[in-house]
C-alpha positions in Angstrom: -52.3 -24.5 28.3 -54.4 -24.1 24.8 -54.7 -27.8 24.2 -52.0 -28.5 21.6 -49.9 -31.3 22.2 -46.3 -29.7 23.1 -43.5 -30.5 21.5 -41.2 -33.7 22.6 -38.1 -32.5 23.9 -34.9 -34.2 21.3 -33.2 -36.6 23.1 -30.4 -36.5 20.7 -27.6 -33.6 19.5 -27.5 -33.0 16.2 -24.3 -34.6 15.6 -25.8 -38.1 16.3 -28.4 -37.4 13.6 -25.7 -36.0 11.2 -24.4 -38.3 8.5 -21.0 -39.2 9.0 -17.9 -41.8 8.4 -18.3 -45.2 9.6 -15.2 -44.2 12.1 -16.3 -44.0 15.3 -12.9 -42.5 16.8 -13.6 -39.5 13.7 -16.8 -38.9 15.5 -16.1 -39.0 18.8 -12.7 -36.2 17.8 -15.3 -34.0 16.2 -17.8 -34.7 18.7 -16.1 -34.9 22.5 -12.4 -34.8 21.8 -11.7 -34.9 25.4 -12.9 -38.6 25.8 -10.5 -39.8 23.2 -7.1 -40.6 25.1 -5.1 -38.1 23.3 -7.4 -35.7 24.2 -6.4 -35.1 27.7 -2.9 -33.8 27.8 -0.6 -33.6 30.9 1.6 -30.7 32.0 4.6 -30.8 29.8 6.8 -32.0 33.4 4.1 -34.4 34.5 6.2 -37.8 35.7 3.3 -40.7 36.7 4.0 -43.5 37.8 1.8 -46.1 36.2 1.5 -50.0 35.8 2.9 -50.8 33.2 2.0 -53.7 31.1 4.6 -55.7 30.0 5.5 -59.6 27.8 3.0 -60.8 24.6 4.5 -63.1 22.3 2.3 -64.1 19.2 2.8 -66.6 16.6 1.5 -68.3 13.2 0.4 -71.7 13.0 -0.8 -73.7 10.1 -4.5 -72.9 11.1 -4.2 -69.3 12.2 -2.6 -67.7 14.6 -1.9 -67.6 18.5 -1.5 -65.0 20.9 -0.3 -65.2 24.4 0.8 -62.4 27.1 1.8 -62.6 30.8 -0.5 -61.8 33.6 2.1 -59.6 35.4 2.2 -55.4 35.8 4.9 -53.6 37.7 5.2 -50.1 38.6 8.6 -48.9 39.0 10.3 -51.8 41.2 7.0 -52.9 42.1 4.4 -55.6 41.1 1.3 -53.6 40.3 -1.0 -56.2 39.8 -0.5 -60.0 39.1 -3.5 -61.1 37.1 -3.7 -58.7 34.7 -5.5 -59.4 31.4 -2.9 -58.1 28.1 -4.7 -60.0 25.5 -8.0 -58.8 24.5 -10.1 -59.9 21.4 -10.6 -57.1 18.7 -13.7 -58.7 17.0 -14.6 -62.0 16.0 -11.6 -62.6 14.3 -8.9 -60.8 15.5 -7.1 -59.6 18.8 -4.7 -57.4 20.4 -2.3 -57.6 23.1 -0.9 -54.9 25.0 2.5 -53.4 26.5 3.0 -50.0 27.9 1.3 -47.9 30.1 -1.4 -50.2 31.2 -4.4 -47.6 31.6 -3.6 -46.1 28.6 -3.7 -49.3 26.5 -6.9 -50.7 28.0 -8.4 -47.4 27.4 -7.6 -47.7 23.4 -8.0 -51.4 22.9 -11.9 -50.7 24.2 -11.9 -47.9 21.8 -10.5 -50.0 19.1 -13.4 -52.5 19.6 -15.9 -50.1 19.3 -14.5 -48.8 16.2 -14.4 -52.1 14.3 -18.1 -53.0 15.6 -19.3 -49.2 14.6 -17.6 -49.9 11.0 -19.6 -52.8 10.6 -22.7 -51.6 11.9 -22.5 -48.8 9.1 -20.9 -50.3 6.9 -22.7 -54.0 6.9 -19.5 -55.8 6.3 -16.4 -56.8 8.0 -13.6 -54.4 7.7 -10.4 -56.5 5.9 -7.6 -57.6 8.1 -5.2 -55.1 6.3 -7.5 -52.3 7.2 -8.3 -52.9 10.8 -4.2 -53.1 11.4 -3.8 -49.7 9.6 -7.1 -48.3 11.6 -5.1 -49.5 15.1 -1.5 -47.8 13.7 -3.6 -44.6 13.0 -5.6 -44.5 16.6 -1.7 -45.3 18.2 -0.3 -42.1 16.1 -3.2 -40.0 17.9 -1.6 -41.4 21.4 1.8 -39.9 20.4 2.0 -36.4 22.3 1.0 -38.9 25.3 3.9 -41.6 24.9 5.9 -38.6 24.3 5.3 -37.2 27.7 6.4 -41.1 29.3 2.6 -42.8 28.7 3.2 -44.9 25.5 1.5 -47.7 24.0 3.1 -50.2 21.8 0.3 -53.4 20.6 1.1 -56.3 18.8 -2.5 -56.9 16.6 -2.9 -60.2 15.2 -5.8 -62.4 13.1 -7.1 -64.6 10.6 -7.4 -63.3 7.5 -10.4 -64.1 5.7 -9.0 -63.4 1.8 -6.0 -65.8 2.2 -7.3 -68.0 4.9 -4.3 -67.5 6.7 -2.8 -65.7 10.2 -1.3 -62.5 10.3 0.7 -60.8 12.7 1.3 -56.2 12.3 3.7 -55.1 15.2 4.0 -51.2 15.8 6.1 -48.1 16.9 5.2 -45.6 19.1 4.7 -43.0 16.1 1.8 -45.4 14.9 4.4 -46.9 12.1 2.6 -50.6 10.7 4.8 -53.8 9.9 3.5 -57.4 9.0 5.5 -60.0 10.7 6.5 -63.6 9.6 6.7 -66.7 11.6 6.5 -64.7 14.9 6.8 -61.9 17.3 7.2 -60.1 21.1 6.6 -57.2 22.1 7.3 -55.5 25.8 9.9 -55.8 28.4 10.1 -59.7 28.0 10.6 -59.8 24.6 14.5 -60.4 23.9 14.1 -63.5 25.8 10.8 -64.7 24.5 12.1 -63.7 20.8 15.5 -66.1 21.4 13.2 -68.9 22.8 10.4 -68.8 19.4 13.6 -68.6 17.9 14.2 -71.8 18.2 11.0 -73.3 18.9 8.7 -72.1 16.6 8.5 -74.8 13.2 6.0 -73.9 9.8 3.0 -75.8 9.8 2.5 -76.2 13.9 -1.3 -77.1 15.0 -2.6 -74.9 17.2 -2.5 -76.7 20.2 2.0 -76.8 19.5 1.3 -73.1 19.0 -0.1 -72.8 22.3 2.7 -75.1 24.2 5.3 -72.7 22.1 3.9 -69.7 23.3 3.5 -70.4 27.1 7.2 -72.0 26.8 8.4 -68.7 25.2 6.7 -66.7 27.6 8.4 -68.6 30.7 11.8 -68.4 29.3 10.9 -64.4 29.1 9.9 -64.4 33.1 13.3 -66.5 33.5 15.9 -63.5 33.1 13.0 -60.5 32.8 11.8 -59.2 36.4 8.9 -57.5 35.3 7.3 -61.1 33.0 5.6 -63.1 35.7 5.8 -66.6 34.9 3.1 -68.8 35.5 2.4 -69.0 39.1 0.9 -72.1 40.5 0.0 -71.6 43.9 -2.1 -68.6 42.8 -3.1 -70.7 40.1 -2.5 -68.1 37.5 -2.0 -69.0 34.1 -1.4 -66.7 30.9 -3.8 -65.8 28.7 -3.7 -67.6 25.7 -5.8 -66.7 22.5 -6.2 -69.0 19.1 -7.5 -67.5 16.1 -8.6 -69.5 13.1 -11.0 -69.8 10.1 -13.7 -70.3 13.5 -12.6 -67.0 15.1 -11.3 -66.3 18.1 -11.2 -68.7 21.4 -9.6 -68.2 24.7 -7.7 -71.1 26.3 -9.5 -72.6 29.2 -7.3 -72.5 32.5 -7.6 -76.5 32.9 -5.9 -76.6 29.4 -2.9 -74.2 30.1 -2.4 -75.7 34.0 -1.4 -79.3 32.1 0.8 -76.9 29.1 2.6 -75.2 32.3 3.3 -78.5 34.7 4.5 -80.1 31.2 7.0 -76.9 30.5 8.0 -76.8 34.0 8.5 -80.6 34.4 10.8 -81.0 31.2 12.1 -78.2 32.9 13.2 -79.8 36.1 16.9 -80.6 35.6 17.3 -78.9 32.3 16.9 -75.1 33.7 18.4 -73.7 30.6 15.9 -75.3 28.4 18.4 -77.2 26.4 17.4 -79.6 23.1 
């Protein structure tokens, strides 16, 4: 020991000092590929069997936009879980529900929000509505030697876009291929039934709190002929999760809220099975 102060050890790799994109999910492929979920590959005969996520229906309003997804998973013939959460929020003014292979998607929606909150970290600014959809189609094209091999992942992303003060909905294929919606759309096992039942209900101009009686209405007629959509189950007290977006952002509906939307459904319901106007 001569005295001299030694040298702090770096804490940090030089690739965190480095000057880079404001895409997190770029960094991270340069960086530590194998954390992204494309970046652990199964044997080319690998058959899992994985809960599987399944019913998200999502529809515009005159205010914004709604977005609501079933709380049942299934696994094969089985129910893998029956509360599980499909409909996440993106950032402040967007979300994203999920159908697929349920680990998989949960894995990218969490990546997804780090990416948008990374973007506007570097960049100081919210990324547009447009962009963020195409950002999403790009990260589901990465998952596409997955979904090939059985494990895919098929969103629905929806929001309010800021420029037109208006909702938006962008469904996707499994090759990461974009679309912009109209009135509405489903996604997932459930959604032939849900589609025929916003068919009919869905109206331009609804308020948000229609939207959100459509939605829950659509999603039950979905559970009605569809084994793997769990309708809304009221001994267990589970509701679906329901998500508004509007010029305020995004806001979950409260469980006290969707218990009165569901008795209402299921009491007009009663002696009309079929749903019939």
């Amino acid at each position: 020991m001569n005295g001299r102060p030694q040298p702090r050890a770096r804490r940090l790799d030089d690739a965190y000092l480095t000057a880079g994109t404001s895409s997190f999910t770029d960094f991270l492929a340069s960086y530590r590929p194998e954390l992204l979920p494309s970046g652990r590959p199964l044997p080319p005969t690998a058959g899992i069997e994985a809960p599987h996520a399944t019913t998200i229906v999502s529809l515009l309003t005159a205010d914004g936009v709604v977005m609501a997804g079933d709380r049942r998973a299934t696994m094969g013939n089985l129910i893998a879980n029956r509360d599980m959460q499909k409909v996440f929020a993106a950032d402040g003014y967007s979300v994203v529900g999920i159908a697929g292979t349920a680990g998989v998607a949960i894995e990218l929606v969490r990546l997804y929000q780090v990416e948008l909150e990374h973007y506007e970290k570097i960049e100081g600014i919210l990324m547009s509505l447009e962009g963020k959809a195409n950002r999403l189609a790009s990260m589901i094209r990465g998952n596409l030697g997955l979904a090939l091999q059985g494990l895919a992942v098929v969103p629905v992303y929806a929001g309010y876009d800021l420029d037109t003060d208006s909702g938006r909905i962008y469904s996707y294929d499994v090759t990461g291929g974009c679309y912009t919606e109209g009135s509405h759309h489903s996604i997932g096992s459930g959604s032939p039934y849900a589609r025929g039942a916003l068919k009919k209900l869905w109206q331009p101009g609804l308020t948000s709190e229609r939207g959100v009686e459509v939605a829950v209405e659509a999603l039950y007629d979905a559970a009605d002929d569809d084994s793997a959509t769990g309708g809304p189950d009221l001994g267990r007290q589970i509701w679906p999760s329901v998500a508004v977006v509007d010029s305020s952002g995004v806001s979950f509906v409260a469980d006290e809220v969707l218990q009165q939307v569901v008795e209402s459904v299921i009491a007009a319901r009663r002696d009309n099975p079929g749903g019939a106007r």
